[in-house]
py3Dmol code that shows the C-alpha trace and the ligand (Angstrom):
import py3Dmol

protein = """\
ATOM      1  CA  UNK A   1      -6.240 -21.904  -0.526  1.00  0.00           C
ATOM      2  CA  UNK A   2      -9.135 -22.548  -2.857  1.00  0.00           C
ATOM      3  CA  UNK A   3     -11.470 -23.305   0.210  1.00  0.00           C
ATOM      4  CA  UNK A   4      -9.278 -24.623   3.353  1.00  0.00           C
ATOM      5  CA  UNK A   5      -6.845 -24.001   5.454  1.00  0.00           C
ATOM      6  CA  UNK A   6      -3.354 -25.200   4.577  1.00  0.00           C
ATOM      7  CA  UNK A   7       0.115 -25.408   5.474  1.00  0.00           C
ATOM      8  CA  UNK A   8       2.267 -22.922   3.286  1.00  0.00           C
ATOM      9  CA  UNK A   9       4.696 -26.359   2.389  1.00  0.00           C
ATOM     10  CA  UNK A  10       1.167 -28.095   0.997  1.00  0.00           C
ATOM     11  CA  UNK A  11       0.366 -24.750  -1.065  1.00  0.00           C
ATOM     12  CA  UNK A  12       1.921 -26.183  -4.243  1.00  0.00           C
ATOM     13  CA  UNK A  13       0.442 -25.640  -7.523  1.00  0.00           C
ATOM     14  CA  UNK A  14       1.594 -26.770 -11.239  1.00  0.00           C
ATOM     15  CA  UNK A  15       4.446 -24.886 -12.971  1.00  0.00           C
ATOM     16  CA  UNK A  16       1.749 -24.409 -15.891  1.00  0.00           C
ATOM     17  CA  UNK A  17      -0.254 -22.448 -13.876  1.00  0.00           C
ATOM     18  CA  UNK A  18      -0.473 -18.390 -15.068  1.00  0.00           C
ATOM     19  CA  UNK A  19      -0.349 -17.061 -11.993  1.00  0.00           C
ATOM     20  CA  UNK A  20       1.750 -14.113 -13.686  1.00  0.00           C
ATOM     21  CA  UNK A  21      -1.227 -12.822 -14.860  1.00  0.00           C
ATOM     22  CA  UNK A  22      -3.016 -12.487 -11.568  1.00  0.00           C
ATOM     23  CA  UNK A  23      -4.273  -9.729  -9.423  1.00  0.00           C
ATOM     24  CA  UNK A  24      -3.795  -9.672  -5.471  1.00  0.00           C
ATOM     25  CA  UNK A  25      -4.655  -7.196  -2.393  1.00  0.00           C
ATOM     26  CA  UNK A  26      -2.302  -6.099   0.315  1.00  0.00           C
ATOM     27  CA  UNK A  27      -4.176  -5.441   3.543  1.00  0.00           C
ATOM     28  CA  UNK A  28      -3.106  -5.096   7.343  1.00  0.00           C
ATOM     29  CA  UNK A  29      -4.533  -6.325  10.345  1.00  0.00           C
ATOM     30  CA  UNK A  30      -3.439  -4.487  13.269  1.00  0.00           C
ATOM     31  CA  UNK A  31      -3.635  -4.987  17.093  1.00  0.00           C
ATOM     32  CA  UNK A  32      -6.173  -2.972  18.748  1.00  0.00           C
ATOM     33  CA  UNK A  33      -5.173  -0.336  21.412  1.00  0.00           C
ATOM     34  CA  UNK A  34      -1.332  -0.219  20.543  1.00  0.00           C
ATOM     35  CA  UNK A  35       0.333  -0.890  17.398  1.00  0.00           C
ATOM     36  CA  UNK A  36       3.506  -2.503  18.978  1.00  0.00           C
ATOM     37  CA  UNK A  37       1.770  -4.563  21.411  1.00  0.00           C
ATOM     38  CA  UNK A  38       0.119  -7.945  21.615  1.00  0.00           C
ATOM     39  CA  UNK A  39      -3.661  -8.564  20.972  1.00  0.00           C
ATOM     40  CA  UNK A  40      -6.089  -8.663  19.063  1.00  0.00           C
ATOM     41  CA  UNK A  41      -6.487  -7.977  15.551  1.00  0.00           C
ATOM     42  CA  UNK A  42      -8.616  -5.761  13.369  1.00  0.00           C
ATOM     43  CA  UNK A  43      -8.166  -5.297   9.729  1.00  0.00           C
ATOM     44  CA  UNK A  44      -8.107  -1.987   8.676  1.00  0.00           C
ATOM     45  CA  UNK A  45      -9.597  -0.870   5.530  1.00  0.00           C
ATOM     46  CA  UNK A  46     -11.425  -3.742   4.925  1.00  0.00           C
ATOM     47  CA  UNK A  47     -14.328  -2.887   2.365  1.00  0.00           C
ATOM     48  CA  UNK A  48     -11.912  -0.302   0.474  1.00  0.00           C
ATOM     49  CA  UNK A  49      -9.763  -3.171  -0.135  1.00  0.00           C
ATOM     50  CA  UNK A  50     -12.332  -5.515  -1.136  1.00  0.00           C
ATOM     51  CA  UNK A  51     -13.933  -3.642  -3.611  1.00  0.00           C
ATOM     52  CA  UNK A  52     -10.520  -2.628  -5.263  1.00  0.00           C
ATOM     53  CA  UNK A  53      -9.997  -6.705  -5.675  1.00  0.00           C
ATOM     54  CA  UNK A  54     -13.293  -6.997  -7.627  1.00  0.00           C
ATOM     55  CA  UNK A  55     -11.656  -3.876  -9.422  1.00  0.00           C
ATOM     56  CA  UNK A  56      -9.229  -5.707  -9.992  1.00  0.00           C
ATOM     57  CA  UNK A  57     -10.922  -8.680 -11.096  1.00  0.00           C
ATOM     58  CA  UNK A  58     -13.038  -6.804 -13.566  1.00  0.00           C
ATOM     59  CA  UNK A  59     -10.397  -5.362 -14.917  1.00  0.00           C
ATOM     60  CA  UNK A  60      -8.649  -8.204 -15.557  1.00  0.00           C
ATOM     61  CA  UNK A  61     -11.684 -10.181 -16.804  1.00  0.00           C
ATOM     62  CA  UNK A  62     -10.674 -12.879 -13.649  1.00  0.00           C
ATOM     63  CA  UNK A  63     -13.662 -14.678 -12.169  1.00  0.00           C
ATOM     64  CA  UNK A  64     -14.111 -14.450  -8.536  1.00  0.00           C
ATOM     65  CA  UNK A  65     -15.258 -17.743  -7.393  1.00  0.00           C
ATOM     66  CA  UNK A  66     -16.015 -16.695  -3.595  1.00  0.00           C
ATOM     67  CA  UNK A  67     -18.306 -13.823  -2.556  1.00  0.00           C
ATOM     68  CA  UNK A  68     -16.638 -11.137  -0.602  1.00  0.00           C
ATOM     69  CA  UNK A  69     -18.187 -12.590   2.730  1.00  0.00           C
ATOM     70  CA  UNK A  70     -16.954 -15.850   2.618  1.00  0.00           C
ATOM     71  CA  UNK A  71     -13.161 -14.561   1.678  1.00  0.00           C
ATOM     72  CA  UNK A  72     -13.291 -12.362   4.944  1.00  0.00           C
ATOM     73  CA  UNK A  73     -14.428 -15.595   7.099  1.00  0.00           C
ATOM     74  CA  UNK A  74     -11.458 -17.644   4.946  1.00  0.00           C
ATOM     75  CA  UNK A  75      -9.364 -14.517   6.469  1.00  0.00           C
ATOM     76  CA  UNK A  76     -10.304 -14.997   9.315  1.00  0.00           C
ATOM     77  CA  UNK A  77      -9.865 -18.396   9.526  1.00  0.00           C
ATOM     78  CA  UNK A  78      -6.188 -18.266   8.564  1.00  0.00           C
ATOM     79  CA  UNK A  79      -6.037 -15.933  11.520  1.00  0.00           C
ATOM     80  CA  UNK A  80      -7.172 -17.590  14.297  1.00  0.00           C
ATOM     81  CA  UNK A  81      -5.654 -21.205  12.863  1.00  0.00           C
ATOM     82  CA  UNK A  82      -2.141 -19.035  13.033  1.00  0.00           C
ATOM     83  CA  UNK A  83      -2.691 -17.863  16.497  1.00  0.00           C
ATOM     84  CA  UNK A  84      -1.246 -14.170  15.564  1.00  0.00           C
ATOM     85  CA  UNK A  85      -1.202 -11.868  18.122  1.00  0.00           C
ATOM     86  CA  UNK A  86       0.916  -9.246  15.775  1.00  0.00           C
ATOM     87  CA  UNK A  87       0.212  -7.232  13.068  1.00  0.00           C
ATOM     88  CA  UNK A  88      -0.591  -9.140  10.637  1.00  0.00           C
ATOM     89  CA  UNK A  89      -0.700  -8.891   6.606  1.00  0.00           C
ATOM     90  CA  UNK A  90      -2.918 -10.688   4.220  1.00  0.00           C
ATOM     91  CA  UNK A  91      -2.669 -10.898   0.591  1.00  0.00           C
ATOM     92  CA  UNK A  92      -5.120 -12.562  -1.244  1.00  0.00           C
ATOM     93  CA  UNK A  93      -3.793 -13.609  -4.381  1.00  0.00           C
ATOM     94  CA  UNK A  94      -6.492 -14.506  -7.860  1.00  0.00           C
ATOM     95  CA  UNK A  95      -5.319 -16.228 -10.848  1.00  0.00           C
ATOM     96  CA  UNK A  96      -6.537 -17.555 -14.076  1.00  0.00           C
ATOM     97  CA  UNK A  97      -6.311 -21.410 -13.239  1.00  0.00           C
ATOM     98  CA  UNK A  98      -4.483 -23.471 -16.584  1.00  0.00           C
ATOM     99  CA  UNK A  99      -7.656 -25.284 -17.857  1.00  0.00           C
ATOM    100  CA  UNK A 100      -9.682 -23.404 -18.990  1.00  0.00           C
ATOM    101  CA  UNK A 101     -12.961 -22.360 -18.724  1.00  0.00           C
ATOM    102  CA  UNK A 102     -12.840 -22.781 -15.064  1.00  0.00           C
ATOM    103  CA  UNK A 103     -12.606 -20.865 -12.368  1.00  0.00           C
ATOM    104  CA  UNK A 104      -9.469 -18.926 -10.543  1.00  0.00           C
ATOM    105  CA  UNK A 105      -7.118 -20.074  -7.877  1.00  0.00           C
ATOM    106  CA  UNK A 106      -7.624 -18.179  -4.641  1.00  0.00           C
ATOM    107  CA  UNK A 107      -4.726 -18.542  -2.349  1.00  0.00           C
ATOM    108  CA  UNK A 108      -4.521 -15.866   0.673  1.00  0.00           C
ATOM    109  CA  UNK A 109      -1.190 -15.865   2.341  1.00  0.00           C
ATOM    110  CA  UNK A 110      -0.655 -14.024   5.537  1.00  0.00           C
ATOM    111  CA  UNK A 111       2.213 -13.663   7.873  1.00  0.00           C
ATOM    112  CA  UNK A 112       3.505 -10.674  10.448  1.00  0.00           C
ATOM    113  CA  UNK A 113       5.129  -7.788  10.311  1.00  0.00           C
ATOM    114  CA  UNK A 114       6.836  -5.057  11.556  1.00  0.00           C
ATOM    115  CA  UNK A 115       5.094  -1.862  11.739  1.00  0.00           C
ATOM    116  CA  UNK A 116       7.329   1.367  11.051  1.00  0.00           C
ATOM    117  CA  UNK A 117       4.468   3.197  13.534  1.00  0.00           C
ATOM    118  CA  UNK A 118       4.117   3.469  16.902  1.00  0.00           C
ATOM    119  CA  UNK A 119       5.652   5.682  19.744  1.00  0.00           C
ATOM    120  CA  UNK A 120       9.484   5.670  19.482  1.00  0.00           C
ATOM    121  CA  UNK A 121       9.988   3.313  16.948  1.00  0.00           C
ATOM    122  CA  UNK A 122      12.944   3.550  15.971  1.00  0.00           C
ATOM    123  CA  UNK A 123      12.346   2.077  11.858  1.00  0.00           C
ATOM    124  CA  UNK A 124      10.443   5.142  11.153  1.00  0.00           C
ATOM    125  CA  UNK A 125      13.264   7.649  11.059  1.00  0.00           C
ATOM    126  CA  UNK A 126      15.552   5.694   9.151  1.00  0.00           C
ATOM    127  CA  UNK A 127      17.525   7.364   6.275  1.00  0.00           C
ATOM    128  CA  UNK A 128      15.291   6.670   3.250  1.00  0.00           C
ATOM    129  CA  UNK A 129      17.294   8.213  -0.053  1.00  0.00           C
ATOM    130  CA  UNK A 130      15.049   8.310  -3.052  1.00  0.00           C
ATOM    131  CA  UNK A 131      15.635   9.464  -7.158  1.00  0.00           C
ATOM    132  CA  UNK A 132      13.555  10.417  -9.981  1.00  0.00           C
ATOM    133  CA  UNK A 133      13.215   7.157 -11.653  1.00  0.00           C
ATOM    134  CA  UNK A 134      14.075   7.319 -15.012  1.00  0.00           C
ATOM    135  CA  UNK A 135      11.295   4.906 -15.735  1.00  0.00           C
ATOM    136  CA  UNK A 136       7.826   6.235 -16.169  1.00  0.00           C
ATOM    137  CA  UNK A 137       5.297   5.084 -14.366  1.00  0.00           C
ATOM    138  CA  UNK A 138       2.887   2.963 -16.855  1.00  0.00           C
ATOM    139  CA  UNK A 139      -0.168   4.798 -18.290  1.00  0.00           C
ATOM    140  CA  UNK A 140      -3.538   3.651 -19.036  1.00  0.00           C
ATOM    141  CA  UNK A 141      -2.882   3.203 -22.701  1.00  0.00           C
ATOM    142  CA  UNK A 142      -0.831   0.378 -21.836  1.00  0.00           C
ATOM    143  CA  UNK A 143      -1.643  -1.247 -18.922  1.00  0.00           C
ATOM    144  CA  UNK A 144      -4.732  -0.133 -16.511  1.00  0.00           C
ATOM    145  CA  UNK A 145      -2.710   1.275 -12.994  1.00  0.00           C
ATOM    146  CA  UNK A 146      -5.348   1.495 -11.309  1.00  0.00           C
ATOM    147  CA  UNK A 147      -5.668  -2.829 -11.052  1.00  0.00           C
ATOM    148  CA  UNK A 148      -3.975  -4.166  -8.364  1.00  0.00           C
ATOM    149  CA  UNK A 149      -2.278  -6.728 -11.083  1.00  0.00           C
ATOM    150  CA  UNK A 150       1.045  -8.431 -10.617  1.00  0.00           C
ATOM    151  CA  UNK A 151       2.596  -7.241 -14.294  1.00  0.00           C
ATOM    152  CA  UNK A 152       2.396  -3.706 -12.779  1.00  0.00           C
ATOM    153  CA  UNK A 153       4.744  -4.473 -10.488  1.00  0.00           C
ATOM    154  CA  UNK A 154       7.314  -5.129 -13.344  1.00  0.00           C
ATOM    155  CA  UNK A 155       7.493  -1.704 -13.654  1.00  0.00           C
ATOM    156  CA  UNK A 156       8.251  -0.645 -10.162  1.00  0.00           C
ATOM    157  CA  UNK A 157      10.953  -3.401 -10.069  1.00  0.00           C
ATOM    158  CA  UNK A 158      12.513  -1.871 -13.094  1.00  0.00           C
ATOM    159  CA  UNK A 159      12.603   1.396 -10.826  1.00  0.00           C
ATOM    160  CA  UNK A 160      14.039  -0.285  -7.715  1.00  0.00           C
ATOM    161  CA  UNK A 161      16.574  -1.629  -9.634  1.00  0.00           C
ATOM    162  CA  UNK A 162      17.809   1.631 -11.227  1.00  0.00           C
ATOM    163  CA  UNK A 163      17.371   2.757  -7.789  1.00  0.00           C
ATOM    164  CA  UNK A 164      19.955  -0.154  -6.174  1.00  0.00           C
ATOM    165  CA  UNK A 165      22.048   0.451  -8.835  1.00  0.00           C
ATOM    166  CA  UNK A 166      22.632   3.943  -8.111  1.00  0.00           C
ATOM    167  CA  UNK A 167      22.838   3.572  -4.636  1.00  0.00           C
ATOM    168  CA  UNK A 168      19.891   4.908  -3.787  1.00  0.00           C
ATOM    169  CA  UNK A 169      17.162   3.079  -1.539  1.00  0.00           C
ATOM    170  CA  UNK A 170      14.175   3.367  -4.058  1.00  0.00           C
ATOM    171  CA  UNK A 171      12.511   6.152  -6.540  1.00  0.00           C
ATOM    172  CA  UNK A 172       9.405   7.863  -7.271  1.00  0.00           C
ATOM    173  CA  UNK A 173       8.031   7.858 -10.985  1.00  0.00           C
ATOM    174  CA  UNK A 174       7.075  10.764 -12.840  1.00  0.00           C
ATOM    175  CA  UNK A 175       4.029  10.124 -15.283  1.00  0.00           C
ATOM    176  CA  UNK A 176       4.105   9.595 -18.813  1.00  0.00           C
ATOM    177  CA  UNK A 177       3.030  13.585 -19.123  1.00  0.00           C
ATOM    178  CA  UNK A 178       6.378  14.332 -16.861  1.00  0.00           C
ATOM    179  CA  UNK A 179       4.523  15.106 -13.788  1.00  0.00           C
ATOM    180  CA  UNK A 180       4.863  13.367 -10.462  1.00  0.00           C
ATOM    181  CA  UNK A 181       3.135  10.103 -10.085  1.00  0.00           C
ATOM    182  CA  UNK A 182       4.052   8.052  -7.118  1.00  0.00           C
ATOM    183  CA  UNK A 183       6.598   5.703  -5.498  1.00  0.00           C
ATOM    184  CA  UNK A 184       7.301   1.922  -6.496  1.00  0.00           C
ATOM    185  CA  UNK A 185       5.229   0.506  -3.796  1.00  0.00           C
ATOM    186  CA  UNK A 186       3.266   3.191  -2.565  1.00  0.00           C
ATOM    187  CA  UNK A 187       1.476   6.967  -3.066  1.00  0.00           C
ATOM    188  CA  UNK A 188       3.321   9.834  -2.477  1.00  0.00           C
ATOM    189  CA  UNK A 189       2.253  12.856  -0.155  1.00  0.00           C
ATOM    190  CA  UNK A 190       4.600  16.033   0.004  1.00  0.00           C
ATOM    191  CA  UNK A 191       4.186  19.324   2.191  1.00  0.00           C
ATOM    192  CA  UNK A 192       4.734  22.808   1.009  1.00  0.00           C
ATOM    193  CA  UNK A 193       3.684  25.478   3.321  1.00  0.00           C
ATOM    194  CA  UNK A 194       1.953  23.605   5.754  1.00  0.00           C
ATOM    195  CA  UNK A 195      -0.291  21.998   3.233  1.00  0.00           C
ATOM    196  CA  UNK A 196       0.067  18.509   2.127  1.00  0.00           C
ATOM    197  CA  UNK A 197      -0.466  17.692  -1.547  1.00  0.00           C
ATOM    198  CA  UNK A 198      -0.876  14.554  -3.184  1.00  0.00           C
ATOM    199  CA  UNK A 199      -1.277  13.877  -7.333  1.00  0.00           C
ATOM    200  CA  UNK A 200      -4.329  12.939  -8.351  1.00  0.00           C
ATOM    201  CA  UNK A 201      -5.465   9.115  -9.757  1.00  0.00           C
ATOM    202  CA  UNK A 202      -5.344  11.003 -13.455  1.00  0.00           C
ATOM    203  CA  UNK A 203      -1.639  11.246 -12.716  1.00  0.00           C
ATOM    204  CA  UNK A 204      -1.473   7.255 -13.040  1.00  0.00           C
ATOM    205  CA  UNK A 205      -1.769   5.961  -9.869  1.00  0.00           C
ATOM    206  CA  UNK A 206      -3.105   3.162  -7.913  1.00  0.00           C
ATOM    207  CA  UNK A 207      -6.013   4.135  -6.213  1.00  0.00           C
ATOM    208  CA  UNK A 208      -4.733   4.077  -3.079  1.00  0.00           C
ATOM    209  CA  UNK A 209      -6.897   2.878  -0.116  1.00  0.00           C
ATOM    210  CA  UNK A 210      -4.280   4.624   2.298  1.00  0.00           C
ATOM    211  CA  UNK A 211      -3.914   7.565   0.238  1.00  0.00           C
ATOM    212  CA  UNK A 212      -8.048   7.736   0.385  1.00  0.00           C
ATOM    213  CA  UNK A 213      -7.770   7.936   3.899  1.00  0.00           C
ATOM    214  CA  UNK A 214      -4.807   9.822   4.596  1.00  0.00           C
ATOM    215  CA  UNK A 215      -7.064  12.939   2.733  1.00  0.00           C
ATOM    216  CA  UNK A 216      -9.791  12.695   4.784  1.00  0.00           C
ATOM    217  CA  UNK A 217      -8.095  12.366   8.184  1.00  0.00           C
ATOM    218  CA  UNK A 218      -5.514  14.956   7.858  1.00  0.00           C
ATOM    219  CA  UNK A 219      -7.522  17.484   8.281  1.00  0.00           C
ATOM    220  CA  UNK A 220      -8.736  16.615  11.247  1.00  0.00           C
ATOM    221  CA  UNK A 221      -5.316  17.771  12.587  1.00  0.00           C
ATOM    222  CA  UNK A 222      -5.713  21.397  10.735  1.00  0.00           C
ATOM    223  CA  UNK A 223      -3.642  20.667   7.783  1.00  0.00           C
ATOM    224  CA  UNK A 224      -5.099  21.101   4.347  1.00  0.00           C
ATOM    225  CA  UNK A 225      -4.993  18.774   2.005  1.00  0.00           C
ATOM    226  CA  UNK A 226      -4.756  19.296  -2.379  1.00  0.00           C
ATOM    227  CA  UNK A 227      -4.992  16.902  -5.056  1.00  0.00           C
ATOM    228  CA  UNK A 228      -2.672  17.951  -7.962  1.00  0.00           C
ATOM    229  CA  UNK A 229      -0.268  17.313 -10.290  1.00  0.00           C
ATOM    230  CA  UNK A 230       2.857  18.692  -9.439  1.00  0.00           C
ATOM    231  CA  UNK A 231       6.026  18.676 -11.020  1.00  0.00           C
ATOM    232  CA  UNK A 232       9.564  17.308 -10.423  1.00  0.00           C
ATOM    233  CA  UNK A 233      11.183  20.697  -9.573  1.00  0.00           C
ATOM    234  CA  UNK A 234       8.158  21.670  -7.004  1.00  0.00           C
ATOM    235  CA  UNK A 235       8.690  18.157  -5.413  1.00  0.00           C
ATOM    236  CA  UNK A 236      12.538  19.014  -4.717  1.00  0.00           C
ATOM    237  CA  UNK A 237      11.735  22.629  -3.445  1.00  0.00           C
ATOM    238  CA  UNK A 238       9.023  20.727  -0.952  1.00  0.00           C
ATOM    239  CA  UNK A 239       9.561  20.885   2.691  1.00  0.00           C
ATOM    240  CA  UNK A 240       8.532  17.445   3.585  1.00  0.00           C
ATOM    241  CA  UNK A 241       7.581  13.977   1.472  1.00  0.00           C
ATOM    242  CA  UNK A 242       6.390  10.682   2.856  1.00  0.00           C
ATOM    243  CA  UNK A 243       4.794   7.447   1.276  1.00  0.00           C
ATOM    244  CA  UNK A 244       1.567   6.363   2.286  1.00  0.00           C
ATOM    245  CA  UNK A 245      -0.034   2.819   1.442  1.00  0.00           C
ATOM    246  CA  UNK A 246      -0.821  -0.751   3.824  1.00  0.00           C
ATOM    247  CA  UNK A 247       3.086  -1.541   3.393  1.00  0.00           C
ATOM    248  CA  UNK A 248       4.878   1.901   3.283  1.00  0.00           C
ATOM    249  CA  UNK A 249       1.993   2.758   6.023  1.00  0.00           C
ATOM    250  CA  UNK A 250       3.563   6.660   6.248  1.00  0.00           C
ATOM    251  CA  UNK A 251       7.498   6.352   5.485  1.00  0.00           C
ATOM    252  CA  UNK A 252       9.254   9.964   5.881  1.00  0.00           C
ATOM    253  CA  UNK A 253      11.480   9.984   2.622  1.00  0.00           C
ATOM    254  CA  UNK A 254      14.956  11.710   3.781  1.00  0.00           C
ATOM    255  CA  UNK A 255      16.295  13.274   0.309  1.00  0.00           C
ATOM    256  CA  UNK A 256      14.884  12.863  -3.869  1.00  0.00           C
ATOM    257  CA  UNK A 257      18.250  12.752  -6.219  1.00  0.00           C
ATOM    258  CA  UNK A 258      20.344  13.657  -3.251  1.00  0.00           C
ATOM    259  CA  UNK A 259      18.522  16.913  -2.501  1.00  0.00           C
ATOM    260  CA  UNK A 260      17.402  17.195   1.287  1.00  0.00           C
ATOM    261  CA  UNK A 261      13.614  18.459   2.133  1.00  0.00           C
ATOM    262  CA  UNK A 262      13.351  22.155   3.787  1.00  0.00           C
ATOM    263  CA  UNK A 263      12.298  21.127   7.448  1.00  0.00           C
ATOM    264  CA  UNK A 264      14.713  18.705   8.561  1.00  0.00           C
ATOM    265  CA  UNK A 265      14.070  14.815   8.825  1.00  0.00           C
ATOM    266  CA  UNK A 266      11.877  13.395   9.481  1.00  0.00           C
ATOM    267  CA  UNK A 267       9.335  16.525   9.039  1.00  0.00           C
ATOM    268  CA  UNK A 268       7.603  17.750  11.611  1.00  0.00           C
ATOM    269  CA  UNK A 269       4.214  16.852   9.460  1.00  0.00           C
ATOM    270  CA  UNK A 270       5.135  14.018   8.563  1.00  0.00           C
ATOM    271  CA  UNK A 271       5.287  12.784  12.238  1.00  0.00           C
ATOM    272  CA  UNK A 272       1.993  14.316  13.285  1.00  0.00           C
ATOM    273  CA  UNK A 273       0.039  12.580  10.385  1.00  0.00           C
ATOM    274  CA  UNK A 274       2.020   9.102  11.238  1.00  0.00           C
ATOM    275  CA  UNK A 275       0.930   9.302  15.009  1.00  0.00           C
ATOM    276  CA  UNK A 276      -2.430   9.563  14.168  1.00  0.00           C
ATOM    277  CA  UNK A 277      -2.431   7.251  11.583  1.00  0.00           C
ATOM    278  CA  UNK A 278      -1.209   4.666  13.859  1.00  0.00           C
ATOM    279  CA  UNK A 279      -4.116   5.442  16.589  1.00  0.00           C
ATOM    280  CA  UNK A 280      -6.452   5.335  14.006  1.00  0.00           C
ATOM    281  CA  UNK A 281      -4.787   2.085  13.234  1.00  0.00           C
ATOM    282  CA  UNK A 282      -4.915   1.067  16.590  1.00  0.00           C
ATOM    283  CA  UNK A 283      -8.591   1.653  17.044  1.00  0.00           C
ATOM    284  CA  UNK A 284      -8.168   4.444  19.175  1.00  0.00           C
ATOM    285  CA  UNK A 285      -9.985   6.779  16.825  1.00  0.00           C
ATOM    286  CA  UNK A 286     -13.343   6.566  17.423  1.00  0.00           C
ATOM    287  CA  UNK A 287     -14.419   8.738  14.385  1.00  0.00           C
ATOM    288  CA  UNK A 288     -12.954   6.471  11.381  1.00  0.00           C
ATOM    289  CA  UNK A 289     -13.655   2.755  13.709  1.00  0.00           C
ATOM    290  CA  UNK A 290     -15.674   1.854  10.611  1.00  0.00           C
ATOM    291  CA  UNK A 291     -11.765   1.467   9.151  1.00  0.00           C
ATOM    292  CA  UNK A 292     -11.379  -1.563  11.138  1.00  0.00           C
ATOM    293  CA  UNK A 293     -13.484  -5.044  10.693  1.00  0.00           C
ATOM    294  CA  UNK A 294     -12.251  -7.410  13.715  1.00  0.00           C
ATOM    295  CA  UNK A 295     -10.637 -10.565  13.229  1.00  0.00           C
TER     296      UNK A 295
END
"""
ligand_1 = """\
16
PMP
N 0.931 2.450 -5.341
C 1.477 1.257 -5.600
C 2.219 1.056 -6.874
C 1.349 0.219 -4.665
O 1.898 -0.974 -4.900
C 0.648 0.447 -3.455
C 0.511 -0.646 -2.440
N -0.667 -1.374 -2.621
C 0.082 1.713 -3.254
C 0.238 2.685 -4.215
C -0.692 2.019 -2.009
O -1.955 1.426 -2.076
P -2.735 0.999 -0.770
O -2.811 2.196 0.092
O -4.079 0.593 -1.244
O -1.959 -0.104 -0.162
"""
view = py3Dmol.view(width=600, height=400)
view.addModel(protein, "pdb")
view.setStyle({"model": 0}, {"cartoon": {"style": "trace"}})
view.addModel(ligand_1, "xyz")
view.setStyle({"model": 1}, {"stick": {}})
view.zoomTo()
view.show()
């Protein structure tokens, strides 16, 4: 926090502080050669991630008192003084600070855990039901989607609410222009003939960093990808949908307003794409290794 290493208990700042109207990241460090095991960790997605925070930042009109160097050494300290063998996350977290004319707090939690991925593990097929939020998701005119900025997340929380409420597990937005946008926490990918398709960033989305990568790996398996926006009626007639993004990582979504996807659960796709996802994760990809910056 704002230059050293220190216990979470001795991370205390005033109540006056804004930190409502900060931005943050959400990256993943995972261990190298198996995603469940024990080892050592790279973060995946590093630069992508980084850049999106000075995005952010800009966005915002927040001042970034560190370079980018020095927060991926303060990263790494927190790291090593933690001792984590496990996946890890890491959420670097920018606010205004009270006074003002100075510069922002920088306070990067981090703490582990568990990965959906990985052979056999038994979180990934879970029974995820989803709706059509009746929330939209927010538009540009309002509030930019595209920064990684805490008030954002007010509107997914409306969403997961609804969702709870109905006794669902969580939604997917449509866009202000009624065409499907993503989930609460996370991009959405669906599969219709073999193809995946994904709306595009026009659709009101946060530029994904997972979503970025998720279209260009999946076609190394032989599976075309599309950008487009789709609509709510082509997303129930889909045969598969999944979430991509660092937390969601690729969650197979079981049913949208109660309505079950063509190919059975989770989709055959679905699974494919997840596996090598989590290789890739693991650093057993050597094609996209320049995903992964070591602890
Ligand atoms: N959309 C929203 C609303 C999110 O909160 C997230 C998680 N950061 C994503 C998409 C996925 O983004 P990323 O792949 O960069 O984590």
């Amino acid at each position: 926090m704002n230059g050293g290493v220190i216990e979470t208990k001795d991370a205390l700042v005033s109540p006056m502080e804004p930190i409502h109207l900060g931005i943050f990241e959400g990256i993943k460090a995972y261990v190298e050669g198996d995603v469940l095991g024990d080892g050592d960790l790279n973060i995946f997605g590093w630069e992508q991630h980084i850049e999106r925070l000075w995005r952010s930042a800009a966005a915002d009109g927040l001042a970034m008192p560190y370079s980018r160097e020095e927060l991926l050494e303060a990263i790494r300290a927190c790291i090593i003084r933690n001792d984590y063998v496990k996946n890890t996350y890491i959420q670097p977290r920018i606010w205004p600070r009270a006074e003002k004319n100075s510069e922002s707090h920088v306070v990067v939690p981090t703490w582990p855990f568990d990965t959906l991925l990985g052979k056999e593990n038994p979180l990934f097929a879970e029974e995820r039901r989803f709706m059509v939020s009746s929330w939209r998701r927010l538009s540009s005119d309002a509030l930019p989607p595209q920064a990684k900025s805490w008030a954002n997340y007010q509107n997914s929380m409306h969403a997961i609410r609804e969702a709870k409420r109905c006794g669902y597990d969580n939604a997917v937005f449509l866009d202000k222009r009624g065409f499907v946008s993503e989930g609460t926490l996370a991009c959405l990918m669906v599969v219709r003939d073999g193809k995946v398709i994904t709306p595009p960033v026009t659709a009101s989305i946060l530029e994904s960093v997972t979503r970025g990568c998720f279209i260009e790996f999946i076609p190394d398996l032989g599976i075309p990808v599309e950008v487009k926006d789709f609509t709510r009626v082509e997303l129930y007639a889909s045969d598969e949908a999944f979430l991509c993004g660092t937390g969601g990582e690729c969650t197979p979504i079981t049913s949208i307003d109660d309505i079950k996807f063509g190919k059975g659960y989770p989709g055959p796709i679905t699974e494919q794409i997840a596996e090598y996802y989590a290789e890739i994760l693991a650093g057993n990809v050597k094609k996209y290794k320049h995903w992964l910056t070591p602890v």
